[in-house]
Steps between C-alpha positions, in 0.01 A plus 500: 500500500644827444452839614454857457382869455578786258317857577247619246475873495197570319189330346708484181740277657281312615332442168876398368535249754182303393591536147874346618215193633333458191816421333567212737097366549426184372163269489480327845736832712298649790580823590413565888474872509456635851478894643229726683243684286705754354833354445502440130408158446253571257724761288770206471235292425399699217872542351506131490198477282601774325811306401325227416318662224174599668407875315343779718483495859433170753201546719571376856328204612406596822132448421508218296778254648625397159575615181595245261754612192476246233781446271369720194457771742897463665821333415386218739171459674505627835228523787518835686385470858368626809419356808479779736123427529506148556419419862507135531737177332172387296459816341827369286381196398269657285735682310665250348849618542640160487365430119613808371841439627520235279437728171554883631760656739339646822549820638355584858476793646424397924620167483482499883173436473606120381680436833686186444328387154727738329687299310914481571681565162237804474763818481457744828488882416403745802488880418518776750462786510830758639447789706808681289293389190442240260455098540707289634468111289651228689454148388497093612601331166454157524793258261206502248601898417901454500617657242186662423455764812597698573596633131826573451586861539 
């Protein structure tokens, strides 16, 4: 597993670093993507999907838990996710998260919310925000991601 945080000091950078994501996402990657309301998860987020291929702007989806990116729509399918309304284990189940793993890469915003059914090759991002400015991105990457994240700089 290895380790690590660079600073990103405005939303730009943190568009840049999801697009540096994109470049490494493959079908079956999760992307756990953890950080209080506010800290940018959702603006790197959409600079991964912008990278992908997806044209105008990503809608967040806070209200309706998944968005699903098929393959004519991005580089590779991907499900964009939120879970910070889910209350309760079962409330996953019914997402299906495990099927679309199979086909689509997965990336969740509040994957907290999975307690210990997150799965362990999933790559760990957790953004902050610092009181001198800007995101800080520091990451869990799993041997799945070696060579792959954190992008060579």
């Amino acid at each position: 597993m290895s380790t690590g945080a660079i600073h990103l000091a405005d939303a730009a950078a943190t568009e840049q670093a999801g697009q540096a994501l994109a470049e490494a996402l493959r079908p079956g990657d999760v992307v756990a993507l953890s950080g209080d309301l506010g800290a940018g998860k959702t603006t790197f987020a959409r600079g991964v999907l912008a990278a992908l291929g997806l044209e105008g702007e990503a809608p967040s989806p806070s209200f309706a838990l998944v968005i699903a990116y098929a393959a004519d729509e991005l580089r590779l399918p991907l499900w964009h996710v939120d879970l910070y309304r889910i209350e309760e284990g079962e409330e996953l189940n019914e997402l299906g998260l495990d099927d679309a793993r199979a086909e689509a890469a997965l990336l969740i915003e509040w994957p907290e919310r999975m307690g210990a059914r997150l799965w362990s090759d999933a790559l760990r991002l957790v953004m902050v925000e610092e009181q001198a400015g800007g995101r800080r991105l520091t990451w869990d990457a799993p041997p799945s991601w070696e060579g792959r994240w954190p992008p060579a700089q």
